[in-house]
C-alpha positions in Angstrom: 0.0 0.0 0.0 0.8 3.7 -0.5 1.9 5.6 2.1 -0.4 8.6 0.6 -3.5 9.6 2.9 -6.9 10.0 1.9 -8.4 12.4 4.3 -12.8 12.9 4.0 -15.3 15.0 6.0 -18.3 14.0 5.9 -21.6 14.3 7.8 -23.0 11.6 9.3 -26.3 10.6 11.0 -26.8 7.5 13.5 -30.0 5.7 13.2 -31.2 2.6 14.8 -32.3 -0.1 13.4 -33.7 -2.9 15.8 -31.1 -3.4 18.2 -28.7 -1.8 16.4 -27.3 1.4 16.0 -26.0 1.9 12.6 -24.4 5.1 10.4 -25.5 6.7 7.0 -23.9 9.5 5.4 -25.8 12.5 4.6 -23.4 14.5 2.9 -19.8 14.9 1.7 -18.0 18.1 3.1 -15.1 17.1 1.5 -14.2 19.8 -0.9 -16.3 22.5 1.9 -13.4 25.3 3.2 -12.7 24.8 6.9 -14.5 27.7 7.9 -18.0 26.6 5.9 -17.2 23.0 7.6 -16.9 25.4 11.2 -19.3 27.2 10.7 -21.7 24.2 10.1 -20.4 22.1 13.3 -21.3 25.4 15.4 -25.0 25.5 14.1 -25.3 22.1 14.5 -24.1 22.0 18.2 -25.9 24.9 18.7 -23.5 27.0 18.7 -24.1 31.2 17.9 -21.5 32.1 15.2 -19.3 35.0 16.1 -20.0 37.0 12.6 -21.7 35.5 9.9 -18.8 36.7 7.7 -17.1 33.5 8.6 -19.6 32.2 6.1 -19.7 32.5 2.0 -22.8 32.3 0.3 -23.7 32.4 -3.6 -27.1 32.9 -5.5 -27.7 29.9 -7.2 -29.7 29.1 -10.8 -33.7 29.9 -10.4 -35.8 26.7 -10.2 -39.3 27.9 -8.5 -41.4 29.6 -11.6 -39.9 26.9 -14.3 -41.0 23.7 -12.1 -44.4 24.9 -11.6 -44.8 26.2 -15.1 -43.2 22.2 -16.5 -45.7 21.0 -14.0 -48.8 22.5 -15.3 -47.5 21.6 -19.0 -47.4 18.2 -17.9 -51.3 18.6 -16.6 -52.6 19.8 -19.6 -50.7 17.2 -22.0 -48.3 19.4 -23.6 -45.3 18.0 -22.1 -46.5 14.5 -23.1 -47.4 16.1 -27.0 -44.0 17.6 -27.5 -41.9 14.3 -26.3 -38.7 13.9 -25.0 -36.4 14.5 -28.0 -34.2 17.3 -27.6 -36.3 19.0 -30.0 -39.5 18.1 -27.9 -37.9 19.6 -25.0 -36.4 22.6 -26.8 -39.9 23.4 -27.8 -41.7 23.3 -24.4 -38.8 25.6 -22.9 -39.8 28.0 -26.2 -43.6 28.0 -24.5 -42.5 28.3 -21.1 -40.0 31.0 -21.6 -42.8 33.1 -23.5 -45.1 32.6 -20.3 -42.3 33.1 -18.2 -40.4 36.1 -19.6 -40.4 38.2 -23.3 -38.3 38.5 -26.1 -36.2 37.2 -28.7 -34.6 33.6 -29.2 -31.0 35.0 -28.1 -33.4 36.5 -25.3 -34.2 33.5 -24.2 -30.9 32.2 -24.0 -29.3 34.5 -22.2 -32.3 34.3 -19.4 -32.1 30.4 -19.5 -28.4 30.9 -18.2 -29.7 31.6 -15.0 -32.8 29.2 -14.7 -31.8 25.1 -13.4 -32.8 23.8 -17.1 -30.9 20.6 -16.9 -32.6 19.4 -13.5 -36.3 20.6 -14.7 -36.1 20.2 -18.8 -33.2 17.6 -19.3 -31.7 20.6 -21.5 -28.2 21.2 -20.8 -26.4 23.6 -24.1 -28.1 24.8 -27.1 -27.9 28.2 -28.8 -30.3 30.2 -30.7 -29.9 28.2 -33.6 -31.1 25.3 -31.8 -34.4 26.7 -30.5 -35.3 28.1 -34.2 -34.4 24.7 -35.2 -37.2 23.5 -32.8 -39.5 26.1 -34.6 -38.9 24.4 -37.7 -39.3 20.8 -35.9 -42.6 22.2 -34.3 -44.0 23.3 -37.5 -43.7 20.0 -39.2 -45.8 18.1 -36.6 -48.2 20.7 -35.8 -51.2 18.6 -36.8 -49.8 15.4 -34.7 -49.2 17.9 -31.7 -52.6 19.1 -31.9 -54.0 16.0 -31.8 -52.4 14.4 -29.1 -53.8 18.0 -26.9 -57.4 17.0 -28.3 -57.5 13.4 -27.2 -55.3 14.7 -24.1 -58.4 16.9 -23.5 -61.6 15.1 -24.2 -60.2 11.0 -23.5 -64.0 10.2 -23.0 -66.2 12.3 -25.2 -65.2 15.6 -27.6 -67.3 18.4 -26.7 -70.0 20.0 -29.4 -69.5 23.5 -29.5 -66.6 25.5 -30.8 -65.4 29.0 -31.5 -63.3 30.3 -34.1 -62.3 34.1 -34.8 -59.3 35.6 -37.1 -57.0 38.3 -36.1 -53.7 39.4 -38.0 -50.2 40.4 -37.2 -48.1 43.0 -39.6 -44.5 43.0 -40.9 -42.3 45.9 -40.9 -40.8 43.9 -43.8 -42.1 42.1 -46.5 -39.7 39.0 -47.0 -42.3 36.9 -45.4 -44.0 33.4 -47.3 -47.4 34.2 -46.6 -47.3 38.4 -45.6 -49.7 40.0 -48.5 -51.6 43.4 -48.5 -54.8 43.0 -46.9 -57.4 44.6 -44.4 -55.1 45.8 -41.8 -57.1 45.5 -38.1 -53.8 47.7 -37.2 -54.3 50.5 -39.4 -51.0 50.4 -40.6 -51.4 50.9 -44.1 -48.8 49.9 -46.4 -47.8 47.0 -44.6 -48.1 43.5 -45.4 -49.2 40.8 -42.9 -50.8 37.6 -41.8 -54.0 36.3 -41.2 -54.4 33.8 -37.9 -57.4 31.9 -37.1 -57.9 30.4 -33.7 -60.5 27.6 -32.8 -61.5 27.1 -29.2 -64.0 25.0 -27.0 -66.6 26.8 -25.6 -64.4 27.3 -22.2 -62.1 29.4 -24.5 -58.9 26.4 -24.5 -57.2 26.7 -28.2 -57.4 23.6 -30.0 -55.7 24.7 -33.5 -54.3 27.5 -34.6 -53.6 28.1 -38.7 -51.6 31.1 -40.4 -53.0 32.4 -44.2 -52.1 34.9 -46.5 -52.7 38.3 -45.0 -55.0 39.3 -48.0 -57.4 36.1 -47.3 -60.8 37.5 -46.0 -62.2 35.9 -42.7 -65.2 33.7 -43.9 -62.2 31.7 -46.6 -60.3 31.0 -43.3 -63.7 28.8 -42.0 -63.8 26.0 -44.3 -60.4 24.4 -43.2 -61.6 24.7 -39.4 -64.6 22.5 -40.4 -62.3 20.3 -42.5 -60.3 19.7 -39.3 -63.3 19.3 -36.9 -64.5 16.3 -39.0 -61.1 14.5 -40.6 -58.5 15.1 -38.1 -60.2 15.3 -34.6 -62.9 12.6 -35.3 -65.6 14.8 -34.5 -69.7 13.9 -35.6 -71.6 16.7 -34.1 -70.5 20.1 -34.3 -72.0 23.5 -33.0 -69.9 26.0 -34.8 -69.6 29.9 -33.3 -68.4 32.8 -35.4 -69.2 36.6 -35.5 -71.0 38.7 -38.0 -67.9 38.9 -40.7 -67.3 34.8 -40.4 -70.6 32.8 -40.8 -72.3 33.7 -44.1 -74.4 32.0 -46.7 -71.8 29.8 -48.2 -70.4 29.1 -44.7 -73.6 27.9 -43.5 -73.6 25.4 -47.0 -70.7 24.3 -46.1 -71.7 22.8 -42.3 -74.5 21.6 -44.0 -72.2 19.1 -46.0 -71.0 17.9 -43.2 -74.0 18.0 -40.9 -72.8 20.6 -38.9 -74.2 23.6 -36.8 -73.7 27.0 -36.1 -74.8 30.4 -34.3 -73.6 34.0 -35.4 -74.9 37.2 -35.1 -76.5 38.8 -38.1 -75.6 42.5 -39.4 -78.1 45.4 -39.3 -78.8 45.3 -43.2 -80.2 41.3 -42.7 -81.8 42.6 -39.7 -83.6 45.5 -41.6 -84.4 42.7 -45.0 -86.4 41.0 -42.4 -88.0 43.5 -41.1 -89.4 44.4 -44.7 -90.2 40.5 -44.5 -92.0 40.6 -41.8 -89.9 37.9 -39.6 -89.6 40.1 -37.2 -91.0 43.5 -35.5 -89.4 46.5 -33.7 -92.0 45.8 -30.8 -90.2 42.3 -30.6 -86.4 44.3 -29.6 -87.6 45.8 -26.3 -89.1 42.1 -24.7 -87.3 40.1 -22.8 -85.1 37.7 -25.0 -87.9 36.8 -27.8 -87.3 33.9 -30.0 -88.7 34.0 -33.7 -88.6 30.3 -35.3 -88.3 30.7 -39.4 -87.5 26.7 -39.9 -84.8 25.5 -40.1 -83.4 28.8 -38.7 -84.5 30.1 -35.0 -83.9 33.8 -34.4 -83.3 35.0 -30.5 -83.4 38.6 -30.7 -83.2 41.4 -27.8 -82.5 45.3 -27.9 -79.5 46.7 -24.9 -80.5 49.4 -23.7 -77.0 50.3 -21.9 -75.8 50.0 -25.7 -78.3 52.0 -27.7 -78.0 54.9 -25.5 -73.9 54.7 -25.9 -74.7 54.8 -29.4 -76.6 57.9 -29.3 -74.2 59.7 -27.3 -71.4 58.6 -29.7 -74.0 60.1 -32.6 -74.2 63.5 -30.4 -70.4 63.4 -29.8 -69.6 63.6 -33.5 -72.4 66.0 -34.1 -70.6 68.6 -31.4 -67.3 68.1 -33.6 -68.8 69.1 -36.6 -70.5 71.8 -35.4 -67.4 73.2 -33.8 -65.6 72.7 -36.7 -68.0 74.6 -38.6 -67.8 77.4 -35.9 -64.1 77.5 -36.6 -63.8 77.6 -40.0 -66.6 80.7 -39.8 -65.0 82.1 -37.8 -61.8 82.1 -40.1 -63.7 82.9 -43.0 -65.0 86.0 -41.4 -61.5 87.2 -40.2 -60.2 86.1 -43.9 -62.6 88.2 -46.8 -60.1 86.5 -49.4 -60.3 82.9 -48.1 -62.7 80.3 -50.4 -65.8 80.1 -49.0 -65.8 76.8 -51.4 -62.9 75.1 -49.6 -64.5 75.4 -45.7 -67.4 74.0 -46.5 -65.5 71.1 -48.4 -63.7 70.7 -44.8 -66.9 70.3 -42.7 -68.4 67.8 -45.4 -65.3 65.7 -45.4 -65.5 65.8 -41.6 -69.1 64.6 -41.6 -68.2 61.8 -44.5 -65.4 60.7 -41.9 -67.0 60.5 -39.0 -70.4 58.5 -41.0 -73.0 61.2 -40.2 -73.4 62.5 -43.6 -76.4 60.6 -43.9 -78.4 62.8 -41.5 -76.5 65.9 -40.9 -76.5 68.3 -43.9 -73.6 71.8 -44.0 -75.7 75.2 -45.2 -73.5 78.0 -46.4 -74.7 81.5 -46.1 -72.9 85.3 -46.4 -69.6 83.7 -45.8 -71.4 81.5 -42.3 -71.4 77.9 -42.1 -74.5 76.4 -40.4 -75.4 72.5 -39.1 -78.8 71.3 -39.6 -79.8 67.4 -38.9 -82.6 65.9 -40.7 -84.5 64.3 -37.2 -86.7 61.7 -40.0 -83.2 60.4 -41.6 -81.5 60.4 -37.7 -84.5 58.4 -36.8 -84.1 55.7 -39.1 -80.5 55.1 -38.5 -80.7 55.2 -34.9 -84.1 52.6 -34.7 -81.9 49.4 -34.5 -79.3 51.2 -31.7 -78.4 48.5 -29.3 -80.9 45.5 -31.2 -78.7 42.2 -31.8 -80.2 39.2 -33.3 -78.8 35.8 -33.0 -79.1 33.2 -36.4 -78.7 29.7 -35.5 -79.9 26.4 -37.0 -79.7 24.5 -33.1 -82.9 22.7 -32.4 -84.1 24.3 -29.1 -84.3 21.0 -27.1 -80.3 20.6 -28.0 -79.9 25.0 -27.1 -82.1 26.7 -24.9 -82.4 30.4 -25.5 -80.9 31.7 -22.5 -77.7 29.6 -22.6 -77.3 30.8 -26.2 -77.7 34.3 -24.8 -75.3 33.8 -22.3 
């Protein structure tokens, strides 16, 4: 044998075990400095250290927000969906980051330096090429992923009722596959984008998500939701739920193909053709909740008060800024003999063609003064259907009562 010594500290704990007394280690202070390994032997005997400078302490990586976070992907089925390839987990840190702080991909890896990945992901190195490589590996298995979070969700039986809506997102460049010109819910005009549709149950959880060509119009975006209701979910009976701009005439043919539902809201023009049909009456707004059955179509209609009257504030509101307007620009035309009578007047029609009250407010010109006058017939028309909303659906009432549709 050597005559070199092997010296170990470690900290042990006596147990016993029957009529034994017997020793496990608890931990290895080995590698400790002597004043840590002091400074522990004094708190364990009880000891009060003489300054707590004697001790060194370091922050260690953050563990708390990322375990719960894994833990509640695990609940829903996303943890089980993305897998355990490095890819798989490289994706669900890509979700959890987003949750747990904002930015870029070379954001995120400079925040996961600090966060205990390896003992709560099983990620130990990767760079920002690596987590856009698991955008690409993500993208290719969408559908399967998807999937895997609807049978995750509804192992027994997949619900009946679904909503789906579009938004879009815009570029500041326009090197994108699918960015085109299109309606812009941003207002930035000039800029391309994309359109995003999103289908939910009725609890609001997102089931699938798809991307199109920012110049696609809403009610095109629909038929592929249906498509993937019936072929890749599985699902027989559907309720679908879209707003005014989604569910129209060749929408509804289409759920009728596959024996599907739906209920949307209808816009004031349908409302007013069937008022000139006589399927409904004004009388019918201002009672509680009144159904109106047209088979196969039922009709629950009901005017908000609350609503109509912010809608004929709004009306006064706009009225007060064209009148002031036209105040101002008298004003200036009095104080001006050379300015064009012509062009002030043009200002306060454009204002009232912008703000959509030409229709009942008309400008008067007389000896260089601007007057407002409102035609209270016209006003009346357009304001009978303030606050009225009518719901179209083609759900038998024994499978939808009224008031949960309402609701």
């Amino acid at each position: 044998m050597g005559k070199k010594i092997y010296r170990s500290i470690l900290l042990m704990e006596n147990y016993r075990q029957g009529n034994k007394v017997l020793h496990r280690t608890l931990l290895n202070l080995s590698k400790w400095k002597p004043t840590d390994i002091e400074a522990l032997e004094a708190l364990l005997k009880g000891r009060k250290l003489s300054s707590l400078d004697q001790v060194e302490t370091a922050e260690g990586k953050s563990v708390g927000a990322l375990w719960v976070f894994k833990k509640l992907a695990v609940e829903c089925g996303l943890d089980k969906a993305l897998g355990t390839s490095r890819n798989g987990r490289l994706s669900l840190l890509l979700v959890l980051g987003r949750l747990l702080t904002q930015g870029s991909r070379l954001h995120l890896c400079d925040w996961s330096k600090n966060q205990e990945l390896e003992a709560v992901l099983g990620i130990s190195r990767f760079d920002e090429d690596d987590l856009y490589e698991a955008l690409d590996w993500l993208s290719a298995r969408q559908q399967q992923i998807e999937k895997k979070l609807f049978d995750h969700c509804y192992k027994e039986e997949p619900p009946n009722l679904f909503l789906y809506d579009v938004t879009s997102s815009y570029f500041e460049g326009k090197h994108n596959q699918l960015a085109e010109f299109g309606y812009n819910r941003d207002r930035k005009n000039g800029k391309k984008q994309i359109v995003i549709g999103l289908m939910t149950d009725v609890e609001g959880r997102p089931l699938a998500v798809e991307v199109f060509k920012g110049n696609t119009a809403d009610p095109k975006t629909f038929h592929s939701q249906v498509e993937k209701l019936s072929q890749r979910f599985g699902v027989k009976q559907v309720v679908m739920v879209g707003d005014r701009g989604m569910i129209k005439s060749s929408q509804i043919e289409a759920l009728k193909d596959k024996d599907f539902f739906y209920i949307t809201a209808i816009t004031k023009p349908q409302i007013e053709v069937l008022l000139r049909n006589g399927v409904l009456q004004m009388g019918l707004f201002d009672i509680q909740v009144m159904e109106i059955f047209d088979d196969p179509v039922r009709y629950v209609l009901r005017r908000n008060p609350e609503r109509g009257r912010d809608m004929a504030k709004n009306r006064q509101d706009k009225l007060q800024k064209v009148k002031a307007k036209a105040t101002e620009l008298t004003g200036y035309l009095q104080a001006h003999p050379g300015a064009k009578v012509e062009n002030a007047v043009n200002k306060v029609v454009g204002l009232t063609n912008k703000l959509v009250i030409s229709q009942w407010v008309q400008v008067f010109v007389q000896e260089r003064t601007i007057t407002i006058s409102v035609d209270e017939d016209k006003l009346k028309e357009v304001s009978k259907l303030d606050g009225c909303y009518v719901i179209k659906t083609n759900v038998s009432k024994d499978q939808l009562s009224t008031v949960w549709t309402i609701t």
